[in-house]
C-alpha positions, 0 to 999 in steps of 0.5 A: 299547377306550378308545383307539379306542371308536367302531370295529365291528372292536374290539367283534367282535374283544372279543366272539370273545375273550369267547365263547372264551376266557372263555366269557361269551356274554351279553357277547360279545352286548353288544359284538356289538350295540355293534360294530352301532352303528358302521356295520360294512362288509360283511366285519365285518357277516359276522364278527358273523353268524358269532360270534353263530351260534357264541355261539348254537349252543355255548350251545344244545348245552353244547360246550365250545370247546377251542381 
């Protein structure tokens, strides 16, 4: 993250990594806001929409991912 901080692909790369693997939502959210403030071009802005439906749907209903 400290190499290359201003880019919209680390943060929502960051945030799948943190809603999977660590299953912490509520930061995986924070870096999707982050990856916002850096212009994303079209098919990160689709990557963000996708990770924050899944954040939001797994949270809602309790599943646990099992990949």
């Amino acid at each position: 993250m400290h190499a290359f901080p201003a880019t919209a692909y680390l943060h929502i790369l960051f945030a799948n990594f943190l809603l999977e693997v660590r299953k912490d939502g509520p930061a995986a959210r924070t870096h999707l806001q982050l990856a916002g403030k850096y212009s994303p071009s079209l098919v990160e802005r689709y990557q963000v929409g996708g990770v924050r439906e899944m954040s939001g749907r797994d949270e809602e209903l309790g599943v646990v991912s099992l990949t």
